[in-house]
Structure formats: C-alpha cells, structure tokens
TIDREN-903640 format. One record per atom (N, C-alpha, C, O, CB): residue in one letter; x, y, z. Coordinates in steps of 0.001 Angstrom, whole numbers, plus 524288, in hexadecimal, padded with zeros to 5 digits. Glycine has a CB too. Example, Ala and Ser with C-alpha at 12.3 -4.5 7.8 and 13.67 -1.06 7.14 Angstrom:
// residues 2
a833867E9C681E78;a8300C7EE6C81E78;a833907F31C81E78;a8379C7F30982111;a82C2C7EE8782356;s832327F73681BA8;s835667FBDC81BE4;s832648001E81EBE;s834618047281F67;s837047FDAA8165D;
// end
This chain:
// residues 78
x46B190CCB9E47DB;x46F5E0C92FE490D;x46E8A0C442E45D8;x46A120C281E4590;x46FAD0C7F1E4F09;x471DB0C23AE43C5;x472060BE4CE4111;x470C30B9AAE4387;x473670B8D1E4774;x4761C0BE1FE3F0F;x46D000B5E0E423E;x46D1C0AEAAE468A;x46FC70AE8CE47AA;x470830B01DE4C27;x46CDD0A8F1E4581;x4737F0ACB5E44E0;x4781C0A932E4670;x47B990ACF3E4AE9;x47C710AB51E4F5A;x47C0F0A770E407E;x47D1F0B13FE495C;x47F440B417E4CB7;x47BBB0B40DE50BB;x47D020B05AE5386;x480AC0B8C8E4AF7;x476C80B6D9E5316;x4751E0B63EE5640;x474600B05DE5994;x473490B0B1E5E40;x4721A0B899E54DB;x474C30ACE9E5802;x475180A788E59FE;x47A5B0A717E5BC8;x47A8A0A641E6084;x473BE0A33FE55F3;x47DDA0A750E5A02;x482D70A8DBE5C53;x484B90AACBE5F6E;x488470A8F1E6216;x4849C0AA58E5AF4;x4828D0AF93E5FED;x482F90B3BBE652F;x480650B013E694B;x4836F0AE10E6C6D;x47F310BA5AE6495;x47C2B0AF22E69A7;x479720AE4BE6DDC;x47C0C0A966E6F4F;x47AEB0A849E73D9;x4739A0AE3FE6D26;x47F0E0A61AE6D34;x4817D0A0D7E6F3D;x4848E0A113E7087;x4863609D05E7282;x4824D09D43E6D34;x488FA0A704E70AD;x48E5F0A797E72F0;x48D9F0AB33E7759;x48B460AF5EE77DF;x492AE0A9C5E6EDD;x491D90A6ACE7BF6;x492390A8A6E8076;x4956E0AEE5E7FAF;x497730B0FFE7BDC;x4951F0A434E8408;x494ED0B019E83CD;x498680B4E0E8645;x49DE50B4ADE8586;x49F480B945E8537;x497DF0B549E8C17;x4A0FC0B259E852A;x4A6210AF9CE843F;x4A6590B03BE7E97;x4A9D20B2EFE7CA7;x4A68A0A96AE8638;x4A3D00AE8CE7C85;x4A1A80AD39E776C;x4A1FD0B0A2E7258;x4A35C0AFD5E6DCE;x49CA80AC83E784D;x49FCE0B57AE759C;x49EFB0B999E745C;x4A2EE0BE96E7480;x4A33B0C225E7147;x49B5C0B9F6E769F;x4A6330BDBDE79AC;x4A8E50C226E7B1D;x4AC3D0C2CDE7753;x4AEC70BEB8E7758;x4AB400C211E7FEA;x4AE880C6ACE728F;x4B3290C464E71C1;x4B0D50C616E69C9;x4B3300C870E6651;x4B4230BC66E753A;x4ACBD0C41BE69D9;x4AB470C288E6370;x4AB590C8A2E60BC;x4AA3C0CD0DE6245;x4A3F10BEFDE6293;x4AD110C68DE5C6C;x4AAE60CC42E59DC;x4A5840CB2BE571F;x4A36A0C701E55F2;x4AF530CEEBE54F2;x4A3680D21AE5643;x49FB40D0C2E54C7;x49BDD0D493E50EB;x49A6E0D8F0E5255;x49E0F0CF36E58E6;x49AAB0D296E4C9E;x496910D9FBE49BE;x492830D9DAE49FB;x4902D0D635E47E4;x496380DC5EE436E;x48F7F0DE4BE4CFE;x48A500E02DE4FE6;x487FC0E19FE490E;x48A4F0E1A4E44D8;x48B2D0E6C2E55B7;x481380E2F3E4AE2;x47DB50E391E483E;x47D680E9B6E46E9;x47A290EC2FE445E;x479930E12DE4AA9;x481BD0EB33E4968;x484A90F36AE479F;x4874D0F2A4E4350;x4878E0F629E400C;x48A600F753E4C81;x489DD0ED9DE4285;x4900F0EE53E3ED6;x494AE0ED46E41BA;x498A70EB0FE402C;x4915A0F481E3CA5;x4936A0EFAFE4773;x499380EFC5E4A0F;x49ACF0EB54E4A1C;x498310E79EE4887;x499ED0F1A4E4F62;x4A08C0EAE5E4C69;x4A1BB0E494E4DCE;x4A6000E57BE526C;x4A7FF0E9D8E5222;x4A4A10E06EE47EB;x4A7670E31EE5597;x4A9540E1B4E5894;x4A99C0DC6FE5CA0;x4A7C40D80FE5BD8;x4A8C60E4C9E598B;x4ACA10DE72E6151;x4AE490D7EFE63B0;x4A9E50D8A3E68DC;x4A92B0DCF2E6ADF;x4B6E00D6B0E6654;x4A6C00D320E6AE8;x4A2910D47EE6FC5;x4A9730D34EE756A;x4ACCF0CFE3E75C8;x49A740CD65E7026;x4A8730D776E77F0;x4AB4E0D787E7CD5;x4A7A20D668E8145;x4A95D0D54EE859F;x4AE0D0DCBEE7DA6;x4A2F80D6A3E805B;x4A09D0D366E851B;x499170D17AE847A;x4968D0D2FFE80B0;x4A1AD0D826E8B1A;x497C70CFAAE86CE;x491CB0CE3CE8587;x490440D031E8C5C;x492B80D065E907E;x4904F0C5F9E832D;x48AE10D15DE8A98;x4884C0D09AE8F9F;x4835E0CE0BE907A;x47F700CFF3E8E77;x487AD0D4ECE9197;x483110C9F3E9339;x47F5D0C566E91E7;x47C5A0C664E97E1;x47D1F0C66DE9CA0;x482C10BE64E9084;x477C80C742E9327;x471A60C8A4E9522;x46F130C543E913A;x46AC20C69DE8F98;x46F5C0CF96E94BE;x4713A0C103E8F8A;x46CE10BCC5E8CC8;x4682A0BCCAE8D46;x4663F0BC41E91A6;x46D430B818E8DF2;x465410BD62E8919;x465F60BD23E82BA;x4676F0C24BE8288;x468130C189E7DD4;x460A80BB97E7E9C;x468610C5FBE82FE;x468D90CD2CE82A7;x470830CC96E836E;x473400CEAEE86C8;x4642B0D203E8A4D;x471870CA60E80B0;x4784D0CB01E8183;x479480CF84E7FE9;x476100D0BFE7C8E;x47C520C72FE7E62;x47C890D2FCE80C5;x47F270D6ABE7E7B;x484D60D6CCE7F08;x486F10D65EE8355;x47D390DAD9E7FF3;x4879F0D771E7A54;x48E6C0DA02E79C9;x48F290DD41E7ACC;x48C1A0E0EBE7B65;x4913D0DACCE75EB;x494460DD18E7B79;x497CA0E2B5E7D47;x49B930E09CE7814;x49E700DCC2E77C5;x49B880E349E8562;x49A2F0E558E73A6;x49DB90E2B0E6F4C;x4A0BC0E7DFE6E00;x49E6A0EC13E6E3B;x49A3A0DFA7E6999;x4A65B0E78AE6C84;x4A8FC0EC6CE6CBE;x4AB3F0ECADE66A6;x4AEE10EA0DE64E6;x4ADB40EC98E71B8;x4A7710F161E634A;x4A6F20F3D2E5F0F;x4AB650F613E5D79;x4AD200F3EFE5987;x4A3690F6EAE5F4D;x4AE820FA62E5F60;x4B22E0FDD1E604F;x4B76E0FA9CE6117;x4B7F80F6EDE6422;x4B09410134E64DD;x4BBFE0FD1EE5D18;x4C0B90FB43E5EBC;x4C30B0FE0DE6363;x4C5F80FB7EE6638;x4C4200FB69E5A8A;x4C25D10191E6430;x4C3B810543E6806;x4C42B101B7E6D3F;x4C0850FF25E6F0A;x4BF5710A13E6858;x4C9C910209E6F9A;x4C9530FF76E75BE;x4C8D41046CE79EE;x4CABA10879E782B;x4CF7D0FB7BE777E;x4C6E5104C7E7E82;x4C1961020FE7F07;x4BDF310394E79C0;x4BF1B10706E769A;x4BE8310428E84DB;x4B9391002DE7983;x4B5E210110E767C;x4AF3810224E789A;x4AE810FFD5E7CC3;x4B6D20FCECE7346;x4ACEC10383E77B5;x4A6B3101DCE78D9;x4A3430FDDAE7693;x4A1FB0FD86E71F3;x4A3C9105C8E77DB;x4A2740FC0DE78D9;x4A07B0F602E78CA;x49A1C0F903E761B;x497AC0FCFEE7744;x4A05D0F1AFE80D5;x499240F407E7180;x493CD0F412E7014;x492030F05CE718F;x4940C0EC04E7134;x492830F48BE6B82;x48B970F1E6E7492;x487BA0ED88E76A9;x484DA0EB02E712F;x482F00ED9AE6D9E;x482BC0F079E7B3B;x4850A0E6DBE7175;x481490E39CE6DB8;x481700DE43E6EC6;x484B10DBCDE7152;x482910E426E67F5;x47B950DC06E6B62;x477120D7E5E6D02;x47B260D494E6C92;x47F260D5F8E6A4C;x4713B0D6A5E696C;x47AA70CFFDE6E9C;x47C460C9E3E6D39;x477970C6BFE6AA0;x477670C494E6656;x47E030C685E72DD;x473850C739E6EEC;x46FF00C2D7E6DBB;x46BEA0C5ECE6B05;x46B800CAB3E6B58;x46DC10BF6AE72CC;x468450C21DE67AC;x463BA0C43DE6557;x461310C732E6997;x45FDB0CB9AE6834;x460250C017E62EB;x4604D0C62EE6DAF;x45E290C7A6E70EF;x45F600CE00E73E5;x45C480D0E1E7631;x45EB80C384E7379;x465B50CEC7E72A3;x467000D45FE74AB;x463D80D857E722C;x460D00D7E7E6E78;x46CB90D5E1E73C7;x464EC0DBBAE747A;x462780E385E7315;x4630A0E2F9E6ED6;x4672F0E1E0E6CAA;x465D20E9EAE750D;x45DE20E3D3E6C67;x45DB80E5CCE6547;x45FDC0EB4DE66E0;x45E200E8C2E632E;x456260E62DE6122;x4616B0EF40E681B;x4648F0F385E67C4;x468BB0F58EE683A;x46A2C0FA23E687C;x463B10F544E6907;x46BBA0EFB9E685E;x4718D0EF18E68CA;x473440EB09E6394;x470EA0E782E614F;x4732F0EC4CE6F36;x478A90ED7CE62F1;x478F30E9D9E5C8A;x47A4B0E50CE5E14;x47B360E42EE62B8;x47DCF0EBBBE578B;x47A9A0E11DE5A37;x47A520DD7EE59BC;x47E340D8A5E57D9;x47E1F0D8F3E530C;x477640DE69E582F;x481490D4AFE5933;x485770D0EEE55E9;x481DD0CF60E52F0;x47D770CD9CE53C3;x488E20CC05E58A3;x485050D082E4E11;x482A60CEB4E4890;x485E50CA11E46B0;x484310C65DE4422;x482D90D384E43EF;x48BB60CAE5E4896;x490170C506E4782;x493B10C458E4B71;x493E00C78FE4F03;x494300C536E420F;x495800C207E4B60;x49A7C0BEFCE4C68;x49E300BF1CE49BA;x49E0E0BC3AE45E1;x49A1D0BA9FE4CAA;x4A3BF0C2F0E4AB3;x4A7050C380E4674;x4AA3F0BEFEE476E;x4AB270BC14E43B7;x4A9E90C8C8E45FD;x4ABF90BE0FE4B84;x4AF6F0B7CDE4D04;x4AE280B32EE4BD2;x4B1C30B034E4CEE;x4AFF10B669E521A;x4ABF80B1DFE4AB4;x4A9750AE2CE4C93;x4A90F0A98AE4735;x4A6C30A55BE47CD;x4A3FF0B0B3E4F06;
// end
C-alpha cells in the first residue's frame, strides 16, 4: 500500500468511506458499500461486479488488516 494512501485510509471516518471508489492490490476496482470497524483490522465490503445484486469483496483498510485479503492501493475520487 502506498504512505500516503495508507495514511489516508486510516484518517477517514466510516461516512468517509462509504461511497468511494476504489483499486485493490488484485487490479480490481470498485465502489466500498460498507466498512466494518474492528480498529485497527478494518475491513470493506467493496463491490467488484457490475452485476445487481453483486458479491461483495472483503478487503484490508488499515495497515493493520488480514495480509490475506487484498488491499486499497488508491483512491479513484478523490
């Protein structure tokens, strides 16, 4: 994860967050539809797939989340 990006993540609330798009450390990209805050261990609910409904991919927020879940590498909004 990049500093700056990772410094970023960790300073935006939940609100903050809901909503952003974003491209993981797979390639994929998509928009986060929800966080689940277990600080420092945040994890997204970020939805990959155009398909409605879709399946939500789990991945890290904070440096601190599961190294076995991918990762925000940017901020496409922002």
């Amino acid at each position: 994860m990049q500093q700056n990006t990772a410094y970023l993540l960790e300073s935006l609330t939940h609100r903050q967050l809901v909503g952003r798009r974003v491209r993981l450390s797979d390639g994929r990209e998509g928009k986060i539809e929800l966080v689940e805050y277990e600080a420092p261990e945040r994890v997204a609910l970020v939805k990959t797939f155009r398909e409605t409904p879709s399946p939500l991919t789990r991945v890290g927020v904070d440096r601190m989340s599961a190294p076995h879940l991918p990762y925000i590498t940017d901020l496409l909004d922002s």
